[in-house]
DRENDO-1510 file (C-alpha; in Angstrom, 1 decimal, always signed):
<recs>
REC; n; res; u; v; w
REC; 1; UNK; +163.0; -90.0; +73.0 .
REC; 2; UNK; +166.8; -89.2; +72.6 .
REC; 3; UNK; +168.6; -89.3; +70.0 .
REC; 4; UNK; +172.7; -89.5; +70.3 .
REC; 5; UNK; +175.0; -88.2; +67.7 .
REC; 6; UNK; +178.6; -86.4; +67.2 .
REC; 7; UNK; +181.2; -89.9; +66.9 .
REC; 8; UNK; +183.0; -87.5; +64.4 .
REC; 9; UNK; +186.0; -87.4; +67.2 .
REC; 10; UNK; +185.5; -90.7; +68.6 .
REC; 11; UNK; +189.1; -92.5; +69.5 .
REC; 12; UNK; +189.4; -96.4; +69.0 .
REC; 13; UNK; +190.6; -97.5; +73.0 .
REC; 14; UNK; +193.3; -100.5; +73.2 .
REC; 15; UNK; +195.5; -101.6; +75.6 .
REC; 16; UNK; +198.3; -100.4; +76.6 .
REC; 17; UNK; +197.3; -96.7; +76.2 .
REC; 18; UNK; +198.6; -94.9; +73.5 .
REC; 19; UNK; +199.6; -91.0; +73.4 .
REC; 20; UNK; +196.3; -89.8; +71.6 .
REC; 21; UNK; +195.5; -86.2; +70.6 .
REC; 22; UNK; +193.2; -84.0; +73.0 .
REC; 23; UNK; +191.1; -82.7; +69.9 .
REC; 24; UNK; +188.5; -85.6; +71.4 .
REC; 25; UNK; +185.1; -85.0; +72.2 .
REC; 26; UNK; +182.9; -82.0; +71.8 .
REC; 27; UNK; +184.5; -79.1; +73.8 .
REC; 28; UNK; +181.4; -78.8; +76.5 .
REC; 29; UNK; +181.9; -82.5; +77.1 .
REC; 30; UNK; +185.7; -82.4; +77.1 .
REC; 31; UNK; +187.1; -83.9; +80.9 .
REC; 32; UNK; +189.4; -81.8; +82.4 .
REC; 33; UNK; +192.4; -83.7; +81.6 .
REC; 34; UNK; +192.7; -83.5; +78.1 .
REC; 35; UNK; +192.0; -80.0; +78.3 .
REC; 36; UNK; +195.2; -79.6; +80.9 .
REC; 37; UNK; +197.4; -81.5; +78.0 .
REC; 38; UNK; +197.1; -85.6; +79.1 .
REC; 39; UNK; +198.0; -87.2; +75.8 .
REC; 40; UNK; +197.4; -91.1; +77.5 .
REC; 41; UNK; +193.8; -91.0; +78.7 .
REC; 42; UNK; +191.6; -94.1; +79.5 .
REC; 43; UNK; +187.7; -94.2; +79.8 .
REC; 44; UNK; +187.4; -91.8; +82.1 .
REC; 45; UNK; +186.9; -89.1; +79.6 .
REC; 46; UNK; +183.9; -90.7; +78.2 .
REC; 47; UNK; +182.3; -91.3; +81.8 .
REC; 48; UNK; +183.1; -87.4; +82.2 .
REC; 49; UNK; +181.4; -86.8; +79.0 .
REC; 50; UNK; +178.5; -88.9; +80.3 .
REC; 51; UNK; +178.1; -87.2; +83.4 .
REC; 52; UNK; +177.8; -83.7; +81.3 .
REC; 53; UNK; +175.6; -85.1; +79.3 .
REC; 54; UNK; +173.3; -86.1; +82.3 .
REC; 55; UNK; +173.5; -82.9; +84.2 .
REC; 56; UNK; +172.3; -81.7; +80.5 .
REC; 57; UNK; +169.6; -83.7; +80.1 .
REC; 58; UNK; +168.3; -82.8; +83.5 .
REC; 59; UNK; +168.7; -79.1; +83.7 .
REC; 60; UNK; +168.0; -78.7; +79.8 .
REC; 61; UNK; +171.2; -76.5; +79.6 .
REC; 62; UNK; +174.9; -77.8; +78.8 .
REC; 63; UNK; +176.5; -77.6; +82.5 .
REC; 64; UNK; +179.8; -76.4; +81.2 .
REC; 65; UNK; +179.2; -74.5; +78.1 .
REC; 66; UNK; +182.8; -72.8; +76.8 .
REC; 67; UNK; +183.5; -71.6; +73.7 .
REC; 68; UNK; +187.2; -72.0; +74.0 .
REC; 69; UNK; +189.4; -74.4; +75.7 .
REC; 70; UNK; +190.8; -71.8; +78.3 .
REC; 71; UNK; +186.6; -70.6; +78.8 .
REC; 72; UNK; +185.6; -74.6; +79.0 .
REC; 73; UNK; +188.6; -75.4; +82.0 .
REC; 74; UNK; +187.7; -72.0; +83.8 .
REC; 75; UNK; +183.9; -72.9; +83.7 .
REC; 76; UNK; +184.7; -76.3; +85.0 .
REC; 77; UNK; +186.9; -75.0; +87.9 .
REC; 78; UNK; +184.6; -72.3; +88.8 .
REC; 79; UNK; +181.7; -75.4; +89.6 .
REC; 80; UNK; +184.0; -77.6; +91.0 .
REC; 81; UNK; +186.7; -75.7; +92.1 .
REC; 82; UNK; +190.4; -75.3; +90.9 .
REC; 83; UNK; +192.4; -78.4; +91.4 .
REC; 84; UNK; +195.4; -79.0; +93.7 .
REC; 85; UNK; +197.8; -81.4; +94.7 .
REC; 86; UNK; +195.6; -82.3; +97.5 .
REC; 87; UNK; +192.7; -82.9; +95.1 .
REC; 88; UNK; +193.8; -84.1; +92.2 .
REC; 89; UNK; +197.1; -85.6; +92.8 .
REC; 90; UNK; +199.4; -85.1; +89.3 .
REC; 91; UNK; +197.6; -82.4; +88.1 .
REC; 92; UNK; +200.2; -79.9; +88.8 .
REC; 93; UNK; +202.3; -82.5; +85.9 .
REC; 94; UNK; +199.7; -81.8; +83.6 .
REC; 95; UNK; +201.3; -80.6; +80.6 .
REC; 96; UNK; +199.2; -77.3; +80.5 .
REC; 97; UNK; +198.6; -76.9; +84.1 .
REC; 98; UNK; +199.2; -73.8; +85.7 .
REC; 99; UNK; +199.9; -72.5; +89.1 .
REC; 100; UNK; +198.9; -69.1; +88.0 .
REC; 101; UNK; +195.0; -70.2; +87.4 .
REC; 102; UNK; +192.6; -68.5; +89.2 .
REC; 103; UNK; +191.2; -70.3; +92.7 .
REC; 104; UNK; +188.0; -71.2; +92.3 .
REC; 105; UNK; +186.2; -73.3; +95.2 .
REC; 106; UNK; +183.7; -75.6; +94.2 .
REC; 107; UNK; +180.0; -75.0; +94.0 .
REC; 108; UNK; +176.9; -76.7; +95.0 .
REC; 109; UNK; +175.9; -79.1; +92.4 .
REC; 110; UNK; +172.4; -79.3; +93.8 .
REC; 111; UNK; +171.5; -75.5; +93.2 .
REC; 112; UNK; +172.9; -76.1; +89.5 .
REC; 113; UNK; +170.6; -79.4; +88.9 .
REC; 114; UNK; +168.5; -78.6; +91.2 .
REC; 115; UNK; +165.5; -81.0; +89.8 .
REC; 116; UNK; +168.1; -84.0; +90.6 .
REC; 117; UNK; +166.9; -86.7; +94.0 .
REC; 118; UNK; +169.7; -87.4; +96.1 .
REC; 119; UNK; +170.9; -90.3; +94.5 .
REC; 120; UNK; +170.9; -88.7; +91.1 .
REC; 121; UNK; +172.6; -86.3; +92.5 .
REC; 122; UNK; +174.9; -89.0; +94.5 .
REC; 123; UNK; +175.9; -90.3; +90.6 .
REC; 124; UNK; +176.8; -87.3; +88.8 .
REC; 125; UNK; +179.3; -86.2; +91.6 .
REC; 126; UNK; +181.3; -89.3; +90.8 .
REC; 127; UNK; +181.0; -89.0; +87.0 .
</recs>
């Protein structure tokens, strides 16, 4: 059985997207551009969210468990690597972006959910 909770800091979407605030979503679940300062996100952020939430319910720990916004980006980059130009193209125009951020290169996601079949594994990379 599960049980979801936490819509304290839901957001109501609409079209065009609006600036919005990035005190959204629970910190572990927070995607990595709010955290880097976007103000006009989409529903990305909740398929992110998802995605934690499913490495979580397969692992039975959070993936990405930070207990500040600085911890929560640098646990994120240290799994799946600091972003660049190359890899994220406009993340260097993120409002807190920095090019002094440690270089992380990614992990393997199949030694962190390790319980997860190929295909499983196949949808969490592209949350």
């Amino acid at each position: 059985q599960i049980k979801l909770a936490d819509f304290g800091l839901a957001r109501r979407f609409s079209l065009p997207i609006q600036e919005l605030t990035h005190e959204v979503i629970t910190l572990w679940y927070r995607a990595p551009e709010i955290l880097l300062g976007c103000k006009k996100y989409s529903l990305g952020i909740d398929i992110w969210a998802r995605g934690c939430i499913f490495a979580e319910m397969v692992s039975k720990v959070p993936l990405f468990k930070g207990d500040c916004e600085i911890d929560q980006l640098f646990r994120i980059f240290r799994i799946l690597g600091t972003p660049t130009e190359e890899s994220w193209p406009g993340v260097s125009e993120l409002e807190d972006f920095g090019s002094c951020f440690p270089f992380w290169k990614s992990a393997d996601l199949e030694e962190l959910v390790p319980r997860l079949d190929p295909l499983g594994l196949d949808l969490l990379q592209k949350m």
